[in-house]
N, C-alpha and C positions, 0 to 999 in steps of 0.2 A: 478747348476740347471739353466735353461733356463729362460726367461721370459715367457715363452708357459705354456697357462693353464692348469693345471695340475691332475684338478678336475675329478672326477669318469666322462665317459663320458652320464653315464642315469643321473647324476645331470644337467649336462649342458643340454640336449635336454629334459628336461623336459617342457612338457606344462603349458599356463598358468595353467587353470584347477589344473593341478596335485602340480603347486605353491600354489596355495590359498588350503586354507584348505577342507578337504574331510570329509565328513561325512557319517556312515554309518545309514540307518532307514530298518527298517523289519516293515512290516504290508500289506493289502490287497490293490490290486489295485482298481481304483472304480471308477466311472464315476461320472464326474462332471459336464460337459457340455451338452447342447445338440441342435442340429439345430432343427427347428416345424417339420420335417418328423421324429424325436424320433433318427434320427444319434449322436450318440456320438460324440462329438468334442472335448472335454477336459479330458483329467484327470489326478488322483490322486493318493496318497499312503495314506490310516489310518492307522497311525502308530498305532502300538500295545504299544506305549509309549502315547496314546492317543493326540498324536501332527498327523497335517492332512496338505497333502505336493500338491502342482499344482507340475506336472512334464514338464517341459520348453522342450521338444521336437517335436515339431507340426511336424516335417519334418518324424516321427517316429510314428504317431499315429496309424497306422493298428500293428504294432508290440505291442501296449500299448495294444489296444482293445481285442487282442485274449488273453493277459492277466487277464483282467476281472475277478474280486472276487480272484483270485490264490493270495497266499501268496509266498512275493516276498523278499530279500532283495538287496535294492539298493545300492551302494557307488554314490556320487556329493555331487557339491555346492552346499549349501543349499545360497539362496540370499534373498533379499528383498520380502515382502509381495505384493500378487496381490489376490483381491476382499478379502482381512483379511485371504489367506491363502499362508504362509510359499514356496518360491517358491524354486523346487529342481533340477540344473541339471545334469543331470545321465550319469555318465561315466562307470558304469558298475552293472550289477544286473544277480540276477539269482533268479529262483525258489525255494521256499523252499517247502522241502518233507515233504509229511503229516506226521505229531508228530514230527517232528524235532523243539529242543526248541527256545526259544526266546531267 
């Protein structure tokens, strides 16, 4: 055997993100922020685990916003606290169908 690494090659180019640990939360998207003309500028997930998450994608807010009240589940980082709420970043989510369980 060579000295050439030998590793699966999706271990090796795995992202940071997909190094640190993932977490998955189900609950409703929700507005959190807002500019004085009533724009949404921030938001959230409330978890159906009654845990309540800032979602850390500002560069993706028109994507979040058309979400709005839908029940979602996301997978991310979940990181550090910003204004005492749990911050999550999202690497991947989708919509959950109406009656489908928690």
């Amino acid at each position: 055997m060579s000295g050439r690494d030998r590793s699966h090659p999706i271990d090796r180019d795995m992202t940071r993100m997909e190094r640190e640990t993932l977490e998955t939360v189900r609950g409703i998207v929700i507005p959190l922020g807002w500019a004085e003309d009533g724009t949404v500028t921030t938001v959230g997930i409330s978890g159906f685990d009654e845990r309540d998450f800032l979602i850390s994608s500002p560069d993706r807010l028109d994507r979040w916003i058309s979400l709005l009240r839908k029940e979602v589940e996301v997978v991310g980082v979940v990181t550090g606290a910003v204004q005492g709420l749990q911050t999550i970043r999202v690497s991947d989510y989708r919509v959950l169908e109406k009656g489908e369980q928690q």
